[in-house]
N, C-alpha and C positions, 0 to 999 in steps of 0.2 A: 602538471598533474591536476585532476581532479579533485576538489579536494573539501569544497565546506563543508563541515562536523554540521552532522546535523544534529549534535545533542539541542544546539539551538532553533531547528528547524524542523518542527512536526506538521503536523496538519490542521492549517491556518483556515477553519470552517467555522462557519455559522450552518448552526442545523433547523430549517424550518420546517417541524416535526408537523404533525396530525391532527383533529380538532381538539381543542380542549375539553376534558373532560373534567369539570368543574365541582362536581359531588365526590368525585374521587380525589383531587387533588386539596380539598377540604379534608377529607378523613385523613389523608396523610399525615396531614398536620397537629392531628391530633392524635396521633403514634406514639407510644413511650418508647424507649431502647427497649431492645431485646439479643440476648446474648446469640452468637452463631450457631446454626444446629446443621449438622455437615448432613444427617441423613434428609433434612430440608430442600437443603441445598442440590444433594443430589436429585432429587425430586423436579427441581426447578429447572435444571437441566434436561431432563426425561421432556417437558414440554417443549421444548425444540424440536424434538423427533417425530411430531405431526404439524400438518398445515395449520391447525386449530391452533395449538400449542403455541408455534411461532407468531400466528396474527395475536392472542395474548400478550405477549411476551413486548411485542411492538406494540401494542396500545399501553402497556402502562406505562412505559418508559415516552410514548408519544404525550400522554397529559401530561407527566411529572413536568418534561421538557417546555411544554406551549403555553403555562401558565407566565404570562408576563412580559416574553419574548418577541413576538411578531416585530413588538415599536421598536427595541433593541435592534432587531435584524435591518430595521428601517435606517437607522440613525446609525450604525454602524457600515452599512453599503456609502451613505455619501460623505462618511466620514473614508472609505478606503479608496472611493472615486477621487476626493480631495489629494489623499496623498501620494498616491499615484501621479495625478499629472503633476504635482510639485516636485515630485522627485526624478523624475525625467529616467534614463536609461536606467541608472546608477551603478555603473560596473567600473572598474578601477581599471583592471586587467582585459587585454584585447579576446576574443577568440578568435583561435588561430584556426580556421580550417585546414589549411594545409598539414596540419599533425594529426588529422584523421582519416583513417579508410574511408573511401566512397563507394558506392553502388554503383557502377555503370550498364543501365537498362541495356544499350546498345551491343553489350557482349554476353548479354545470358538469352539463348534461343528460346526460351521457356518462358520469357518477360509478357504480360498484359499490364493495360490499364483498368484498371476499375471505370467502368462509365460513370459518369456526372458524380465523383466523391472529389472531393478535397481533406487534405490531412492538415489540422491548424490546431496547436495549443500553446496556449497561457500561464504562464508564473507568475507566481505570488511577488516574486522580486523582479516582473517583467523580461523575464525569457519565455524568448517564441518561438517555436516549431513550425514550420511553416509549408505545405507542399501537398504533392497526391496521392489516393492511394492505390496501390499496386498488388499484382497477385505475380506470385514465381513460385519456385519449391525454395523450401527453407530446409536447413536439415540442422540439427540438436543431436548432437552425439550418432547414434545411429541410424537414428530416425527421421525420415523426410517428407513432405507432402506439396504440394502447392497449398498455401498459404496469400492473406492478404494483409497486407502492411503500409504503413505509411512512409512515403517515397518523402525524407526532410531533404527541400532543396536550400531551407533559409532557417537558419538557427543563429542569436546572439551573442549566447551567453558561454562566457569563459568557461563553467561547471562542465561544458561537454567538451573542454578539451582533450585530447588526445582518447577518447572513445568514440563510437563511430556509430552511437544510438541508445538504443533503453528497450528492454524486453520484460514485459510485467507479467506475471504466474498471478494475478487477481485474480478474481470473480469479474465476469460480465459485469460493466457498468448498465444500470439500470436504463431505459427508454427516459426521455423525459415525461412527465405527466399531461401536460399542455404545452403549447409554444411559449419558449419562451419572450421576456421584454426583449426590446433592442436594448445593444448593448450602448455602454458612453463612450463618444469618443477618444476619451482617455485611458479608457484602456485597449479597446486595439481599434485604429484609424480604419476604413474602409468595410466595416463592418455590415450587412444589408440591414434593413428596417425592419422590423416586426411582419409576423404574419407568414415567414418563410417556411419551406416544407421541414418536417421533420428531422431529425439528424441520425444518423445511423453510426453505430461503429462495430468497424471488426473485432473478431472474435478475435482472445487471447491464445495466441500460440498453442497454447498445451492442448486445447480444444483438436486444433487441426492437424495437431501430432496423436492423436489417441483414435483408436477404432471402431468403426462405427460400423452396423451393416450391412452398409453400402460400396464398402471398399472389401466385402469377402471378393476374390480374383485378380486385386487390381496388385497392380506390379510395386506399389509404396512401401515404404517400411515403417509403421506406426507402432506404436503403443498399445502392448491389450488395455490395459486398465488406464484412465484417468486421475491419475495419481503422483504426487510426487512430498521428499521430504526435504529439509532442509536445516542445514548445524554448522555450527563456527566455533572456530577456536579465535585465539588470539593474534594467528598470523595464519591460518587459511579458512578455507568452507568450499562447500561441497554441497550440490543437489541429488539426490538421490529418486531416479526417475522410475513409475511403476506401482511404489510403496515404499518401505522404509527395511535398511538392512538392521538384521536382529541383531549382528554383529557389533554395531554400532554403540549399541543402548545394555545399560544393565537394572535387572529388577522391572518392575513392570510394566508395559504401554499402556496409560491412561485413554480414553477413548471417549470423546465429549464431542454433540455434533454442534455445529456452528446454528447461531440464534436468527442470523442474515444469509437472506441468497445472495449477498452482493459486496459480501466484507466477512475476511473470517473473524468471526465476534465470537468470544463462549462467554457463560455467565463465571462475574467473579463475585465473589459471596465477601471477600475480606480481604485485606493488605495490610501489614501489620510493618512496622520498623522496628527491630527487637522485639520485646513485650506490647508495642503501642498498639494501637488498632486503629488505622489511618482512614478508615470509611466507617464510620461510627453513624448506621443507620436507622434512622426514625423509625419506622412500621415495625407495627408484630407482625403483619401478614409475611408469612418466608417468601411470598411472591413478587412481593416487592423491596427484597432484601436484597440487591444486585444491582452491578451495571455493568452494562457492555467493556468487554477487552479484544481490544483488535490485536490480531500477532500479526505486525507488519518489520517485514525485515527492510524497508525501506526506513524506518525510524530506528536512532542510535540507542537511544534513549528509555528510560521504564518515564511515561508521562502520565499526570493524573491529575486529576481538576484540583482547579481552587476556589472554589467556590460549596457551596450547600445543595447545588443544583436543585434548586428551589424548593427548596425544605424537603428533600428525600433523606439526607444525612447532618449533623448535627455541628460538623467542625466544616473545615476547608481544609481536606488532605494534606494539599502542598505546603500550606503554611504551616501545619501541624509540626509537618516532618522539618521545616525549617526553624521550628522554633527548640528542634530537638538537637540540631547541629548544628547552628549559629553559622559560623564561616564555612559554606558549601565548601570551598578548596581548602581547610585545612578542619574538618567536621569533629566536633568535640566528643561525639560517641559513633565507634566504627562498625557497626550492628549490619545486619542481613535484612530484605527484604524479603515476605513469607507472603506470595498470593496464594489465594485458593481458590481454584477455577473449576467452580461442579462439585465441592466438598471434597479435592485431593490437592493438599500444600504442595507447593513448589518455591523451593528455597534460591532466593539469587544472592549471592554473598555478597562481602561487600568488596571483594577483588573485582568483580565485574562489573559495577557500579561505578564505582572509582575509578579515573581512568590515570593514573601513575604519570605518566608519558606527558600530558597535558595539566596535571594537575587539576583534573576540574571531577566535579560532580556529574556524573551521565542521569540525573534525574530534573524532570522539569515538570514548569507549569503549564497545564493543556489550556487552549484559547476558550474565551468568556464564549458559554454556548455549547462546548463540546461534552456530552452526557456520560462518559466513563473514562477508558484506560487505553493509553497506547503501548502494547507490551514491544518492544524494537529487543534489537542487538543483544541488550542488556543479558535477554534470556536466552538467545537464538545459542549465545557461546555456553552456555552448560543443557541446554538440553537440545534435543532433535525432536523439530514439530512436524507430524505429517499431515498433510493438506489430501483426502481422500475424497475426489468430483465424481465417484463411478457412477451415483445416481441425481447428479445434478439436473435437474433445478428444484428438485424435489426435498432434496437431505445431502450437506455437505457433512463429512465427518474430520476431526481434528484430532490425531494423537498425540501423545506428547511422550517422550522417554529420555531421563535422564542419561545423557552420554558416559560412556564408559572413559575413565581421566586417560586412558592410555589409546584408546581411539585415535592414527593420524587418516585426514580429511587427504584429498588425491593433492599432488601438488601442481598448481596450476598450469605450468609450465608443460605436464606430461598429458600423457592421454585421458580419453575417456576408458571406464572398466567395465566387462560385462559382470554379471552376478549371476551363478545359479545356486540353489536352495533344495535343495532335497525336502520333501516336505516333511516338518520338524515341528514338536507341540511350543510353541511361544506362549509366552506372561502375559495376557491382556486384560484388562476389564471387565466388565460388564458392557458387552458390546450391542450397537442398537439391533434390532428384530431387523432378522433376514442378513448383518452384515460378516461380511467373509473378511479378514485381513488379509491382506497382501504384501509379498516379499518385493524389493527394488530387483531392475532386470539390471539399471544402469546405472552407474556413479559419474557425475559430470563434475570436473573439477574448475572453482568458483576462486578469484583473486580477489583477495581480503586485501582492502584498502585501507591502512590506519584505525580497523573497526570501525569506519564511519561511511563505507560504499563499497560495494559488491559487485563485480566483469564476469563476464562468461563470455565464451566464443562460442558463435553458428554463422551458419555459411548458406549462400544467399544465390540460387541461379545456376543456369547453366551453360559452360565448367561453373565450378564455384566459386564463388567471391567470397574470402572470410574476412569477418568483423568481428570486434570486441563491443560487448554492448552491457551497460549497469542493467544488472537485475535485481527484481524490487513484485515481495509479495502481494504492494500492498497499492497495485497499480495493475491497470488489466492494457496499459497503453505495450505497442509494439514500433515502432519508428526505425530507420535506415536511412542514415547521410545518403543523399542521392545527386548524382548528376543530374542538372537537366537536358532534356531531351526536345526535339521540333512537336513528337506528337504526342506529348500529354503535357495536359494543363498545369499550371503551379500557380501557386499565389505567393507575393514574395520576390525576394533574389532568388538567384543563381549562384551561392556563395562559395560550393561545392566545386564550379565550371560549369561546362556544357553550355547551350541555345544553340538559337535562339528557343525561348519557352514556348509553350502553346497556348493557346489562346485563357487568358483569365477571366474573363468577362461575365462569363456562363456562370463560372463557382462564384464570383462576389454577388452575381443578382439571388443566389442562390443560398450564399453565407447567413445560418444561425447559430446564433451565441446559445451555447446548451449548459444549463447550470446544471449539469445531473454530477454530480460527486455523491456516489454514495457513503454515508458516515454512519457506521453505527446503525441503530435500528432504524431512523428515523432517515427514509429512504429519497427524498425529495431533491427540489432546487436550491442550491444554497448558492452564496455570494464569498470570495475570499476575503480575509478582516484584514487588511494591507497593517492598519497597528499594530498588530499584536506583534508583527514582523518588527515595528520598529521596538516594541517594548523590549523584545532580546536581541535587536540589533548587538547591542552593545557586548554579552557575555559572548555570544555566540565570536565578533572579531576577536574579541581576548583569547579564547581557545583557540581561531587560526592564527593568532600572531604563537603560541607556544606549540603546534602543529609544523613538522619537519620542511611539509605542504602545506600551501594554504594559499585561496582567492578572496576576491574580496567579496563575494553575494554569497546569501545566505540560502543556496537553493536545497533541496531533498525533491528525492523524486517523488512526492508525495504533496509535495507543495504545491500542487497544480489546479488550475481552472481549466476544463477541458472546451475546446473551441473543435469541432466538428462539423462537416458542412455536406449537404446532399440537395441537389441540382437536379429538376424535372426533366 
């Protein structure tokens, strides 16, 4: 089984933010404290809901961030180049292809290749995906369309045993800004040189499951709305596709829109442990009294800097809270985490933090560089977030509602459910101008894995070919173990079966390494910091050796360099 906790394994980025803005990050500095003010806060929020709003929002967190950093980003790339080729594969455990579904192109009549793409990406703990990308009909519960995906003919890494791909509900990965450098050798062989065309990547699923006006007549079965939510318990979870059922949640849906087109980010004003107040920030401006929180169900974890993030706050979070609990696994005071995201708290106890099973603390230190919070698992299991694209790229909106404790999630094992909804007055917020809430049409039942990784089934062609594949918010990547075939191209093995391959020649003269991982506000190129991987090497094996399951790399689906390639 699948299986490394990823309390150890967030998202290993360097963010190389925007020009420095060096008058502003002077006056920062000279900020006294200032207590929380929630009607502030919500204010602060409200500027996400224009384009103005949001290009704000991203420049002050782009100076606070670029004061100092550039050299750091420098000095830490050939410090991860370095450890990378010393470390070589480093997997203990084989992957076994034969204990996963394959795709075979050759028996679905609906199968195309995508002309001149290649499907290639990269791990932080050197797993590779490797192959091309394909169009077929995908169908999700109800719903089905032709669809384009990446066809993996060559994968290493034990982490994707016994599944048979990864399906990410992200946001669009951003374009790159420029071409990027070549990459080094050492981390992936055969790479082309500098100068190569662009890189393109497919749109995320949900995209090509949802309606558009082009498809009024056609015989598909899509999605009115672009929408979907998602909540876990302790032994299941559940997507909720459409909107969010009301049934679900009790007391009010919170309604805050995301601060990024390309990561659900909301503003978080405070984090408190107990009484403590764990982002103790410098400015009186309430505008600059925040940092990015990403809700990634791909991370297990509630993660938060350690560091000052260059004189925006006054302590280092992580060490705060560590100084407050002494032995993470046996913690000397058993207290609640209290975010507040847009001036409305959200309490994570501390049963959900804690993880009994493993004995360990589900809370960590986010990587030298990364400018806020990764909210994971931690919260996904006491509240239901809903993730609302109806007017994407414009305003994404994010709700949040506490689950009802008697709420059970579908059991994986049984069907998809339809929902209908009589139209009913619901508890909402202060909703943005012009927004309608929306009810789920569909409930998609989701295999909770140890709280540390998420499966859901779709089916792929036609007849259908079903697959079990991790899903992960906080990734817009789509992949399919695939056979290969004589007429489409691959880069890589054949690890799956099938050839002979098609010709590769074309995709390597044509292969660019594309640093585009969007993070947080600050939307650019970044490099993976291969240390910081080794810094929690260590906790993180601890937790798989007292793990039922366990392998020996530290992957999350999140932990990725993406490798994309597009051929003239």
């Amino acid at each position: 089984a699948m299986v490394a906790p990823k309390s150890g394994a967030m998202r290993l980025a360097l963010v190389l933010c925007l020009l420095v803005d060096a008058q502003a990050v002077s006056r920062l500095r000279n900020f006294k404290p200032l207590t929380h003010d929630h009607e502030a806060a919500a204010q602060l929020a409200m500027l996400a809901r224009s384009e103005e709003g949001r290009a704000e929002l991203q420049g002050r967190v782009a100076s606070l961030m670029a004061n100092g950093y550039f050299t750091s980003l420098i000095e830490n790339t050939a410090q991860a180049e370095a450890d990378q080729e010393a470390q070589g594969d480093g997997f203990t455990i084989a992957f076994v292809p034969q204990n996963s579904s394959v795709y075979n192109p050759d028996k679905s009549s609906t199968f195309k290749v995508v002309p001149h793409q290649a499907f290639m990406l990269g791990y932080a703990d050197n797993t590779h995906l490797k192959g091309f990308q394909a169009n077929d009909i995908v169908q999700l519960g109800d719903y089905y369309d032709f669809a384009n995906f990446g066809a993996v003919t060559d994968c290493n890494s034990p982490d994707f045993n016994d599944v048979d791909g990864i399906v990410g509900f992200g946001l669009p990965s951003p374009p790159p800004a420029q071409p990027a450098p070549a990459p080094s050798t050492s981390i992936m062989p055969g790479m082309a040189p500098s100068g190569a065309p662009p890189a393109t990547l497919p749109m995320p699923l949900l995209f090509s499951l949802t309606k558009e006006e082009s498809d009024e007549g056609s015989k598909v079965q899509k999605l009115e709305r672009r929408a979907f939510s998602f909540l876990s318990t302790d032994k299941k979870a559940e997507i909720q596709l459409g909107g969010f059922d009301p049934d679900a949640i009790e007391g009010q849906m919170f309604l805050t829109p995301s601060i990024s087109p390309h990561d659900y980010s909301v503003v978080a004003v405070s984090l408190k442990y107990g009484d403590t107040e764990l982002l103790q920030f410098k400015p009186t401006d309430p505008r600059l009294r925040y940092v990015p929180a990403i809700m990634d169900s791909g991370t297990s974890c509630l993660v938060m800097p350690d560091s000052d993030l260059n004189g925006l706050i006054h302590n280092k979070p992580f060490s705060t809270w560590k100084s407050i609990v002494g032995d993470t696994t046996h913690p000397k005071e058993k207290k609640d985490f209290t975010l507040n995201i847009a001036g409305r708290e959200f309490v994570i106890p501390y049963d959900s933090w804690f993880l009994d099973d493993s004995n360990q603390s589900c809370v960590q230190p986010a990587p030298p560089g990364f400018p806020g919070l990764l909210v994971g698992d931690v919260f996904f299991r006491r509240f239901l977030v809903m993730f609302d694209l109806q007017h994407y790229p414009q305003s994404v909106v994010i709700g949040i509602g506490k689950q009802k404790p008697d709420y059970q999630p579908l059991d994986f094992y049984g069907k998809a459910k339809k929902l209908q909804f009589e139209k009913r007055q619901v508890n909402i917020s202060k909703a943005p101008p012009g927004y309608s809430v929306s009810f789920a049409s569909d409930e998609i039942p989701v295999y909770n894995q140890l709280e540390t990784q998420y499966f859901m089934n779709i089916s792929v062609g036609t007849p259908r070919q079903n697959f079990t594949v991790i899903f992960d918010t906080g990734s817009s990547v789509f992949g399919i173990f695939t056979k290969c075939i004589p007429n489409a191209p691959s880069y890589g093995r054949c690890v799956f079966g099938g050839g002979p391959k098609g010709d590769s020649t074309l995709l390597i003269e044509g292969a660019v390494f594309v640093l585009s991982v969007s993070i947080g506000l600050c939307v650019v190129g970044i490099l993976i910091n291969m240390w910081v991987r080794k810094k929690h090497e260590e906790s993180v094996r601890q937790a798989q050796n007292k793990s039922k399951n366990s392998s020996g790399s530290a992957y999350s689906t999140d932990m990725l360099n993406q490798y994309y390639t597009q051929v003239p």
